[in-house]
C-alpha positions as CSV (number, residue, x, y, z in Angstrom):
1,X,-14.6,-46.7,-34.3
2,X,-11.0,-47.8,-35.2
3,X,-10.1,-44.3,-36.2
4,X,-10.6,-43.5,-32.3
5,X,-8.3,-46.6,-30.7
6,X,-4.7,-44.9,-30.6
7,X,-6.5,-41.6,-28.9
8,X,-8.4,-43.7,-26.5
9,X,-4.7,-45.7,-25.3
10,X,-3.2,-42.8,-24.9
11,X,-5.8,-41.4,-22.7
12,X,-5.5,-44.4,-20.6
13,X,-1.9,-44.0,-19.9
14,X,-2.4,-40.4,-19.5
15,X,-4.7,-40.8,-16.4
16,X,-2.8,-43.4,-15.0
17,X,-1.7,-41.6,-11.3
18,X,1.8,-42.4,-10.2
19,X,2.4,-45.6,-8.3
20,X,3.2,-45.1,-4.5
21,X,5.9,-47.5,-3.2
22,X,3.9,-48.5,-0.3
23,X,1.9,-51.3,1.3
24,X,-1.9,-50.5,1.2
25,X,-4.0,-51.9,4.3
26,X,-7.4,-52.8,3.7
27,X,-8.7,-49.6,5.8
28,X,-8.0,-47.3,3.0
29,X,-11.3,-46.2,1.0
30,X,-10.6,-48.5,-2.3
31,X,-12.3,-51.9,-4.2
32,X,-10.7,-54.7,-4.5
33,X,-13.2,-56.6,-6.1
34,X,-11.4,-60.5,-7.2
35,X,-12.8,-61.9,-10.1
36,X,-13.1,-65.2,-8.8
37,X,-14.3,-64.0,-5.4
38,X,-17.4,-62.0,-6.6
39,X,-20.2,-62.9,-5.2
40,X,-19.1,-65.4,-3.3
41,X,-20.3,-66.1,0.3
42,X,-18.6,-67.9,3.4
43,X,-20.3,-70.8,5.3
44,X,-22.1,-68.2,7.6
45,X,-23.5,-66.7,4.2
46,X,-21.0,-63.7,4.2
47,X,-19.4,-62.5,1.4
48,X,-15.4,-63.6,1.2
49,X,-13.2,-60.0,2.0
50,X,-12.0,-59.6,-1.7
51,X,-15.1,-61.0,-3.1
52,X,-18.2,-58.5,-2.1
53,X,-21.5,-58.0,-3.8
54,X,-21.0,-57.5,-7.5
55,X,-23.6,-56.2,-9.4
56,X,-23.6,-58.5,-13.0
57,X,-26.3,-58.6,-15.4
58,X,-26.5,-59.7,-18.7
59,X,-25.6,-57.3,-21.8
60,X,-26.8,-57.8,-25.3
61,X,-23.2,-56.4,-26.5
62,X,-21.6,-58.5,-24.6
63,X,-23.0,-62.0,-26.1
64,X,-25.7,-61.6,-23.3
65,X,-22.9,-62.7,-20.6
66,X,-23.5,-61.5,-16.9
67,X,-21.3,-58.2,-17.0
68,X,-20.5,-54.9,-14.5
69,X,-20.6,-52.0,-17.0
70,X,-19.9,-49.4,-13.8
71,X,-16.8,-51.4,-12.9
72,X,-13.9,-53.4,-13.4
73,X,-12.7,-56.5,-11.7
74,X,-9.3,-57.8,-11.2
75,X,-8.0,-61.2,-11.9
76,X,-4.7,-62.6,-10.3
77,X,-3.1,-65.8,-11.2
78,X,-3.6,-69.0,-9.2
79,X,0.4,-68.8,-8.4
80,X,0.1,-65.4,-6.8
81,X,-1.3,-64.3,-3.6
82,X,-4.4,-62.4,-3.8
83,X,-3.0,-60.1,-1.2
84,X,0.3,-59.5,-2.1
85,X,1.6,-55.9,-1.0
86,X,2.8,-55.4,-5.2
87,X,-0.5,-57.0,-5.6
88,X,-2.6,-54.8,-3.3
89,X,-0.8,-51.6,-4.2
90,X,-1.5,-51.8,-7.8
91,X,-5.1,-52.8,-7.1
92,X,-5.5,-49.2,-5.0
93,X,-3.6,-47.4,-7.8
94,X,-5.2,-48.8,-11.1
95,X,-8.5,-48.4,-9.8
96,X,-8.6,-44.7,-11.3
97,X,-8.8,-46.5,-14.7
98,X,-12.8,-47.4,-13.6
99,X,-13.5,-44.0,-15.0
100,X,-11.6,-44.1,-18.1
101,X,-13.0,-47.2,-19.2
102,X,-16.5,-46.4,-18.3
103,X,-16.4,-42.9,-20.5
104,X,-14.0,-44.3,-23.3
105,X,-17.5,-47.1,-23.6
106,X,-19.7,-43.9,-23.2
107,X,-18.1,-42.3,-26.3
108,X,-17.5,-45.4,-28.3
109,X,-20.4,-48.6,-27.6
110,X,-18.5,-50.6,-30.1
111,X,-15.8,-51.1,-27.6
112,X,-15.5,-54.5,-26.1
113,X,-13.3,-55.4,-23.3
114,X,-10.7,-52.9,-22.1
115,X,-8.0,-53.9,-19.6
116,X,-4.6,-53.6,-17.9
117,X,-2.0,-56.2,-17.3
118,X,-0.1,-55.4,-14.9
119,X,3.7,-56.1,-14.7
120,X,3.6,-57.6,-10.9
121,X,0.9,-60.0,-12.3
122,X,-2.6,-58.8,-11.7
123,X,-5.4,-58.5,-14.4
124,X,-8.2,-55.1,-14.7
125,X,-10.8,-56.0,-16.7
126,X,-13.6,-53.6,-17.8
127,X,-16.7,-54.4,-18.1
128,X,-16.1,-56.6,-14.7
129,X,-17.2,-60.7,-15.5
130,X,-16.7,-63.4,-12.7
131,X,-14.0,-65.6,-13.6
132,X,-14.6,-69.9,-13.0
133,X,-11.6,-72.1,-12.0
134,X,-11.3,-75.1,-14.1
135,X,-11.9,-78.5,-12.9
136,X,-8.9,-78.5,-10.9
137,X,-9.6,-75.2,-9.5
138,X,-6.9,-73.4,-11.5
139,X,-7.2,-70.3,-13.4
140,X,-3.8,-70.3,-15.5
141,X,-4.3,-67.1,-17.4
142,X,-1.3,-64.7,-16.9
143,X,-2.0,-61.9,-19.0
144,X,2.2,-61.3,-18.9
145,X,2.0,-64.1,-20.8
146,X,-0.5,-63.1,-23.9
147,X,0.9,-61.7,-27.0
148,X,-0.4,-58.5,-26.8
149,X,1.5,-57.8,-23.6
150,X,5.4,-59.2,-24.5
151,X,4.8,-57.5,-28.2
152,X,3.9,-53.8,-26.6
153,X,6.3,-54.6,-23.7
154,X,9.3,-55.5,-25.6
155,X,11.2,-55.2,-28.9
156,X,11.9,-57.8,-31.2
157,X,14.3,-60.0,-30.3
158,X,16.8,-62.9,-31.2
159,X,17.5,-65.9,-28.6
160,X,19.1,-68.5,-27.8
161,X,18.5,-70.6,-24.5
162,X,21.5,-72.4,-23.6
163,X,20.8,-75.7,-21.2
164,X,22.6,-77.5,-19.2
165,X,22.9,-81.5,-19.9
166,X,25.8,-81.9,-18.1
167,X,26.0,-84.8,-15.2
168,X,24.9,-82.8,-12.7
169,X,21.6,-81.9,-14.3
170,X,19.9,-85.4,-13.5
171,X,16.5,-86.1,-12.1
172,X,14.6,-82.6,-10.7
173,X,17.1,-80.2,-11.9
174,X,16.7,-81.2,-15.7
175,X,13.0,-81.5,-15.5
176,X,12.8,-77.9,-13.8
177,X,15.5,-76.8,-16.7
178,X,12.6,-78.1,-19.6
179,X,10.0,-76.3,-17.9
180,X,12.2,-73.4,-17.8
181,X,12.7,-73.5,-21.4
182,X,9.4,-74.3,-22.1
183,X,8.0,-70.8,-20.2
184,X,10.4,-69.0,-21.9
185,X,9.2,-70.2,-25.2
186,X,5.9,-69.3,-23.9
187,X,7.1,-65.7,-23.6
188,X,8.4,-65.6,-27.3
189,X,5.9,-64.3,-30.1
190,X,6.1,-63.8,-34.1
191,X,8.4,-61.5,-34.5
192,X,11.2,-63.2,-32.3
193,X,13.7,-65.5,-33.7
194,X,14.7,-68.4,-31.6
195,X,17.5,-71.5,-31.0
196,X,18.0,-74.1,-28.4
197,X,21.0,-75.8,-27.9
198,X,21.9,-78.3,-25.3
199,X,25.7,-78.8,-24.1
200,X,27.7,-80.9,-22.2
201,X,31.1,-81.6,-23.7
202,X,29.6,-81.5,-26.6
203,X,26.7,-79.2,-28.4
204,X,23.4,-80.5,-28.9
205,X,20.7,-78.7,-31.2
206,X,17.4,-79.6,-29.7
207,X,16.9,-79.6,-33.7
208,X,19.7,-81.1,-35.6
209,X,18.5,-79.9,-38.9
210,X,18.6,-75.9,-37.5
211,X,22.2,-76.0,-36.8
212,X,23.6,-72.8,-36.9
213,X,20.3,-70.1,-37.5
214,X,17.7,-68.9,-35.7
215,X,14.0,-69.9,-36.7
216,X,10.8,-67.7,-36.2
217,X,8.9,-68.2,-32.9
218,X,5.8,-68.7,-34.5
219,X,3.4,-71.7,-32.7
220,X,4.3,-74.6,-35.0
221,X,8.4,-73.8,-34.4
222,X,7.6,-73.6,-30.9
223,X,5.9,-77.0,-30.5
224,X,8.3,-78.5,-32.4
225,X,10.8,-77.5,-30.0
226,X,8.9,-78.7,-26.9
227,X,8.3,-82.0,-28.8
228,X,12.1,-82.1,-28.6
229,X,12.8,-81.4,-25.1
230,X,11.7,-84.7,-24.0
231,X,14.7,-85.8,-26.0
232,X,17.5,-84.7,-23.3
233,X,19.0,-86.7,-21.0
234,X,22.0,-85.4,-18.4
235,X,25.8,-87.0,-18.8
236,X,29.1,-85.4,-18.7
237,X,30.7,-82.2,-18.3
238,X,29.4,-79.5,-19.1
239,X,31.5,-77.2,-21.0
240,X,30.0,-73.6,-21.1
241,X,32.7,-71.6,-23.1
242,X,32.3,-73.9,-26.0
243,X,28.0,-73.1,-25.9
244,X,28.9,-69.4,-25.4
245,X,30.8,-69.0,-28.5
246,X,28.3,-70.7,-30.6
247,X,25.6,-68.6,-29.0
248,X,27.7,-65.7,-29.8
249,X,28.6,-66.7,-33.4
250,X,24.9,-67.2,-34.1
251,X,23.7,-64.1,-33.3
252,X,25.8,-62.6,-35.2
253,X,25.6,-64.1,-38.6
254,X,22.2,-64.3,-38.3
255,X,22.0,-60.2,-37.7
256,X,24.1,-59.6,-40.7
257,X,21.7,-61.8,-42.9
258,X,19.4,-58.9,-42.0
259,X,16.5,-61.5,-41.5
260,X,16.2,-61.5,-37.4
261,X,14.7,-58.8,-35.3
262,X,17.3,-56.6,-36.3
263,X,16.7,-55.2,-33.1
264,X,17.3,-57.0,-29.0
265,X,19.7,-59.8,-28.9
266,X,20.0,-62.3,-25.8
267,X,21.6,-65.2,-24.5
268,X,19.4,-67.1,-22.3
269,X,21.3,-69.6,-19.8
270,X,19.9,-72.5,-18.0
271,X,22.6,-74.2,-15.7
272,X,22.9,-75.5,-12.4
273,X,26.7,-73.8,-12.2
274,X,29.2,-72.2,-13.7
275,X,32.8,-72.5,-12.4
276,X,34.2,-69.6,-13.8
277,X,33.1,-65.5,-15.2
278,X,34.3,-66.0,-19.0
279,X,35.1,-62.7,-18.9
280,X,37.6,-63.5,-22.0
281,X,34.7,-65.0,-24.3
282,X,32.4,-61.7,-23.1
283,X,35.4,-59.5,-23.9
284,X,35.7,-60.7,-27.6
285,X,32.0,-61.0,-28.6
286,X,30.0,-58.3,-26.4
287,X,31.9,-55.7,-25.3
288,X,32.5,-52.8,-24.9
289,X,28.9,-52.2,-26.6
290,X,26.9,-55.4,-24.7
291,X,25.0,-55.7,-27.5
292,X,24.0,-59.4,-26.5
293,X,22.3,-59.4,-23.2
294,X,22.8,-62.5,-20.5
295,X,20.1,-63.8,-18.3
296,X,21.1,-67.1,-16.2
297,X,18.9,-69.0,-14.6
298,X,20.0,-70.8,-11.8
299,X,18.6,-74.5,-11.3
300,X,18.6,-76.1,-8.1
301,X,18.8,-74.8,-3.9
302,X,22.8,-74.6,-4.2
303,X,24.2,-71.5,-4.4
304,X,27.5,-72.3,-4.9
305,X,28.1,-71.0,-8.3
306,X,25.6,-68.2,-7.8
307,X,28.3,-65.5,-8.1
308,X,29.7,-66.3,-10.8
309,X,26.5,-66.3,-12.8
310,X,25.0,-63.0,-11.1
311,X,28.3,-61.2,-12.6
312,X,27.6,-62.8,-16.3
313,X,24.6,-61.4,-16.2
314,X,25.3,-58.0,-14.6
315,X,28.5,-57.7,-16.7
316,X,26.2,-57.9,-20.0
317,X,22.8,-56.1,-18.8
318,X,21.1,-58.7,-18.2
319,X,19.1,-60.4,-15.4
320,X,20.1,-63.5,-12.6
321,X,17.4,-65.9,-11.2
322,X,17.5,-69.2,-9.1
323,X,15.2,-71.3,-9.6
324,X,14.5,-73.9,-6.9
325,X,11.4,-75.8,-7.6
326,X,8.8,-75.9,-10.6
327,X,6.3,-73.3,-9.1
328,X,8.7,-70.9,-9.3
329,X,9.3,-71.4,-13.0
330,X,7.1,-68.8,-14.4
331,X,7.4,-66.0,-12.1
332,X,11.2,-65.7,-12.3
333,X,11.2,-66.4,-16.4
334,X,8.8,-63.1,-16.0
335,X,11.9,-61.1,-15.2
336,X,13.9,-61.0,-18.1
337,X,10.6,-59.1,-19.8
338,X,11.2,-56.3,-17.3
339,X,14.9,-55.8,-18.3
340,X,14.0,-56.2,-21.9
341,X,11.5,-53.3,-21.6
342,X,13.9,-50.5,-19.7
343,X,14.8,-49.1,-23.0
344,X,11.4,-48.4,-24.7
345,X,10.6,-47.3,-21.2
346,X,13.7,-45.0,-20.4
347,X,12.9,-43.6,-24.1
348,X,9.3,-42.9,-23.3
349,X,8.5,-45.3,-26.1
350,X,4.6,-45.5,-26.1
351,X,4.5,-47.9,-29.4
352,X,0.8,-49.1,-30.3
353,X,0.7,-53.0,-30.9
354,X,-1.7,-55.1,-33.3
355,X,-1.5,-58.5,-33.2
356,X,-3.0,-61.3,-35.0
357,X,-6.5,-62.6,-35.7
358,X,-7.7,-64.9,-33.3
359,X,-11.1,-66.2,-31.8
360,X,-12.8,-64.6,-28.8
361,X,-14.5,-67.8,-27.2
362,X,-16.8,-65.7,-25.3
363,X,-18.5,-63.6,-28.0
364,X,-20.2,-65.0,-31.1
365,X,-22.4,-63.6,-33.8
366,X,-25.0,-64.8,-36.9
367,X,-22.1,-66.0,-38.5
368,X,-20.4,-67.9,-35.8
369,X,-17.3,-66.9,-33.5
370,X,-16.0,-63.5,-34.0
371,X,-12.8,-62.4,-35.2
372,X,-10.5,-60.3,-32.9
373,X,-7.3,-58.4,-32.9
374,X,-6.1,-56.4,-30.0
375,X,-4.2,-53.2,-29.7
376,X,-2.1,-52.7,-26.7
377,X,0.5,-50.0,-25.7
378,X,2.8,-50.0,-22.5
379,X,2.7,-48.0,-19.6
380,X,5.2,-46.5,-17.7
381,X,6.7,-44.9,-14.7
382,X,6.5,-41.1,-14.7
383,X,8.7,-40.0,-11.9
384,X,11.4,-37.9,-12.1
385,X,13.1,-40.4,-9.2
386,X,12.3,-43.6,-10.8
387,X,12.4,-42.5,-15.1
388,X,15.9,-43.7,-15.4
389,X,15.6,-46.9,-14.0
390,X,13.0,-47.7,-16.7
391,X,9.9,-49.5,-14.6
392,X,7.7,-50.7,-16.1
393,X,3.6,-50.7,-14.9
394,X,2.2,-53.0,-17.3
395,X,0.2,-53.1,-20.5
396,X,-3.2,-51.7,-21.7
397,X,-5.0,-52.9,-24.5
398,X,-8.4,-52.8,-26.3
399,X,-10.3,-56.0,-28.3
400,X,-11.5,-54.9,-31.7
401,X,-13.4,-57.5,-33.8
402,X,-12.0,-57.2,-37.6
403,X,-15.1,-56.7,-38.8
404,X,-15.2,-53.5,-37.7
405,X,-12.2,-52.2,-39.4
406,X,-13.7,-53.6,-42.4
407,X,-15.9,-50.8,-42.4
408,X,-12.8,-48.7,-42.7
409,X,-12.6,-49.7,-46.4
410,X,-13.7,-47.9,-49.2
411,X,-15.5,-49.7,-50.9
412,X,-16.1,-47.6,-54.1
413,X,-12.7,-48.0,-54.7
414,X,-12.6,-52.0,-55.0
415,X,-14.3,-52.4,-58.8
416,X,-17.0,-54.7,-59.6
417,X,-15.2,-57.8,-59.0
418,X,-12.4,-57.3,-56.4
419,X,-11.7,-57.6,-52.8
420,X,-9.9,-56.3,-49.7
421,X,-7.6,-58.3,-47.6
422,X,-5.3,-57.0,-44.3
423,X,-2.4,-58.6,-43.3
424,X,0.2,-58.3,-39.9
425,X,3.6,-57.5,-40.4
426,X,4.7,-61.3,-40.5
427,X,2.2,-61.7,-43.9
428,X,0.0,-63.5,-41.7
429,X,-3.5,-63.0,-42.7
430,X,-5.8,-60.9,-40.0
431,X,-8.7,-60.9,-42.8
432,X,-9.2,-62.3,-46.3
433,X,-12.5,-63.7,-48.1
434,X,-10.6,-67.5,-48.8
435,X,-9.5,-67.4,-44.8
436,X,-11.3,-70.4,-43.2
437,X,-11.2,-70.9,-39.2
438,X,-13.4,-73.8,-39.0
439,X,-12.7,-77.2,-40.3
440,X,-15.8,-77.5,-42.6
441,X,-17.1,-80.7,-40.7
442,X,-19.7,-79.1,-37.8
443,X,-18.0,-75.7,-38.3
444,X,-17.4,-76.1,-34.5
445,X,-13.6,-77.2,-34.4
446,X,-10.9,-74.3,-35.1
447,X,-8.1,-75.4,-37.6
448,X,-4.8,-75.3,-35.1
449,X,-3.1,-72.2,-37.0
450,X,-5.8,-70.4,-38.2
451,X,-4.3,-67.6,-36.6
452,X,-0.9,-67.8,-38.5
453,X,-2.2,-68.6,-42.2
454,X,0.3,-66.8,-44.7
455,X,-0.6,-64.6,-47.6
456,X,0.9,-67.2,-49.8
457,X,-1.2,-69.7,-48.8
458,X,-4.3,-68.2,-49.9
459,X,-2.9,-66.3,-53.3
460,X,-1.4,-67.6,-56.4
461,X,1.0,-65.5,-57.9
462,X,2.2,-65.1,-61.4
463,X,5.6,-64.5,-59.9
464,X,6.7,-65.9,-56.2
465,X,6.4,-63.4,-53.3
466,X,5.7,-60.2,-55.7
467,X,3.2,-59.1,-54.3
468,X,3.7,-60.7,-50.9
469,X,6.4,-58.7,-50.1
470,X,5.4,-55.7,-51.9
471,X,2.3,-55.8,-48.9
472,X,5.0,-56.7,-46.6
473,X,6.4,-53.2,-46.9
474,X,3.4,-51.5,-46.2
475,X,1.7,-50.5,-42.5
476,X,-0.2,-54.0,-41.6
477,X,-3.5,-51.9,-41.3
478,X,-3.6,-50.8,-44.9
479,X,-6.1,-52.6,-47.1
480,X,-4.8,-53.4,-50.2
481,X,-7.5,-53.1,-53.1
482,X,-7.4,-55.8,-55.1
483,X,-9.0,-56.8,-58.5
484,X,-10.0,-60.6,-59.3
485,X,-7.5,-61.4,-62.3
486,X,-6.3,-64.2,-60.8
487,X,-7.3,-67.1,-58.8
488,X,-7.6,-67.7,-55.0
489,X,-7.3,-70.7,-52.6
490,X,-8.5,-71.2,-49.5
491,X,-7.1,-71.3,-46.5
């Protein structure tokens, strides 16, 4: 089955048809079918508009959950409107992809779910499921937000989110400028490198002890961080050119180490204002080559500094937002992924993504949950009149539990007493026989980082990082024979 994944992406992206730049009316001969809406019936015992009949039945391959194997459904997040025109128009568009899902499961039945995330937010998943609110009546999955989507999206990259402490940041405006910083983090994975620094007239690592670098965006870093955000407070003036060269200086001694991204740089800022362009910092540091892009976010309903922030960004190829109220945090952090993206996309780029191990809640076996990775490849614009400006449709991907490209290995090969491991590209362990999910007690709880266990943690070596690095320099797929000689630990 594995052999047949990077095939089966590309045919999905092959068949995609082009988008049309138009508003579709509800009239046209198309499905909409809502995942939360499905089957769902009004007070006079009609079925909602974007709900219909959905035909579900339960399917042995699919953990015995109620499933549509004929069709996909679409989920869009709580903070969108179902009937959006972007919305509605990608709904008529994607719905092609019915077919190609349907005979990519025909020729493989070890598939599981195959879907698109879409870059305007909505969510086709094959086989089609009904999707429940939570308590609240929320559905907070934004598949723009998953890994799988920002890795096959966008390149490595290197950040640091610049925020606003000044005076003028006090009450609302600070609060909306955490959150901001918070979704941004959110929109960071594994092979991004990351700083925060807070200014006024004075410079403020959100972590004093990381003065000066960039850490890894991995999930402990990133909590950390947030931990720390609760930390600021707004006072004095805020002095932008002295956070702009540190920003500036950071990047580029961390790029020389040679232990970033090695790829995208960026200069995230969070300010309610700036009072001038700084067109003499941008001058020394970034061009003429605007290797460092600038996105600023604007906090607050003023616009009186809006200018001057739209021409930072457009002078370094980057993105401006305003940002008025805390609903609108997420969608406008979104953005900066599309600009991010315009280069693998004007490049025709179509990179396959694995990412790391992690739990599918909804599918289990003898042996308890089931270990997943997905792989994921972006999708792109094909017209002639639209190719250079690098647009972005979204992201497919395909769920493949690991132990199926265990039975890749050959297994003659291992001798009597050895053993086959796979790791990701960070060294983080997608399979090993010491790797342990559960805490032992009940075997029901998931240890917090089991996704993110490191090769060292689970081998001894004779010499430090040998052999950990030697794996490192190898495709992450590979499975690295490996006799018993010396002594394991688990996880």
């Amino acid at each position: 089955m594995a052999h047949g994944l990077c095939p089966g992406l590309s045919e999905f992206t092959a068949l995609f048809p082009k988008p049309h730049v138009m508003f579709v009316d509800f009239v046209f001969q198309y499905e909409y079918f809502n995942a939360v809406l499905i089957n769902e019936r009004d007070k006079d015992g009609n079925f909602l508009e974007l709900g219909k009949e959905f035909i579900l039945a339960p399917n042995d391959h699919f953990n015995n959950l109620p499933v549509n194997i004929s069709l996909s459904d679409v989920q869009v997040p709580t903070n969108m409107y179902n009937k959006d025109p972007a919305i509605v128009n990608g709904v008529y568009w994607s719905e092609s992809l019915n077919k190609v899902f349907v005979d990519n499961f025909d020729r493989d039945p070890s598939l599981i779910w195959q879907y698109f995330g879409s870059a305007k937010g909505f969510f086709r998943q094959y086989p089609g499921i009904k999707w429940e609110p939570d308590e609240n009546g929320v559905i907070a999955f934004d598949c723009r937000n998953r890994k799988w989507y920002i890795q096959a999206a966008t390149s490595p990259k290197d950040v640091v989110i610049l925020v606003d402490v000044s005076g003028s940041m006090k009450g609302l405006r600070l609060t909306i400028a955490k959150q901001t910083v918070s979704s941004i983090l959110d929109t960071l994975g594994d092979d991004d490198f990351f700083n925060i620094i807070a200014y006024n007239e004075e410079l403020h690592y959100v972590e004093p002890c990381l003065n000066g670098t960039l850490v890894q965006a991995d999930r402990t870093n990133k909590e950390h961080f947030r931990e720390h955000l609760d930390k600021l407070f707004a006072k004095g003036i805020g002095m932008l050119d002295i956070a702009l060269n540190e920003a500036f200086n950071i990047l580029s001694d961390f790029n020389h180490t040679g232990q970033g991204s090695i790829c995208s740089q960026a200069i995230m800022l969070i300010t309610d204002g700036a009072v001038d362009t700084y067109d003499t910092i941008f001058a020394k540091y970034n061009w003429p080559d605007r290797k460092v892009r600038i996105f600023t976010y604007l906090i607050g309903r003023e616009a009186a500094f809006a200018d001057n922030l739209k021409w930072m960004a457009c002078a370094n190829k980057g993105f401006f937002t305003q940002i008025s109220t805390l609903a609108d945090v997420q969608e406008n952090v979104m953005e900066y992924l599309h600009v991010l993206s315009r280069p693998k996309v004007i490049d025709q780029e179509h990179d396959v993504v694995w990412t790391e191990a992690y739990i599918d809640s909804t599918l289990t076996d003898d042996q308890g949950p089931v270990l997943m990775t997905t792989v994921a490849m972006p999708v792109f614009s094909k017209q002639n009149e639209t190719r250079s400006k690098g647009i972005l449709l979204g992201v497919v991907g395909t769920d493949v539990p690991v132990k199926e490209l265990l039975k890749t290995i050959p297994k003659y090969k291992l001798g009597i007493h050895g053993y086959a491991f796979a790791i990701t590209n960070n060294g983080y362990i997608l399979t090993h026989p010491e790797l342990r999910l559960l805490y032992e007690e009940g075997k029901k709880r998931r240890k917090p980082n089991y996704s993110s266990v490191d090769l060292s943690e689970v081998e001894w070596e004779d010499r430090d990082d040998v052999f950990r690095c030697g794996a490192l320099q190898r495709s992450w797929e590979i499975f690295l024979p490996r006799e018993c000689n010396h002594r394991r630990r688990p996880a």
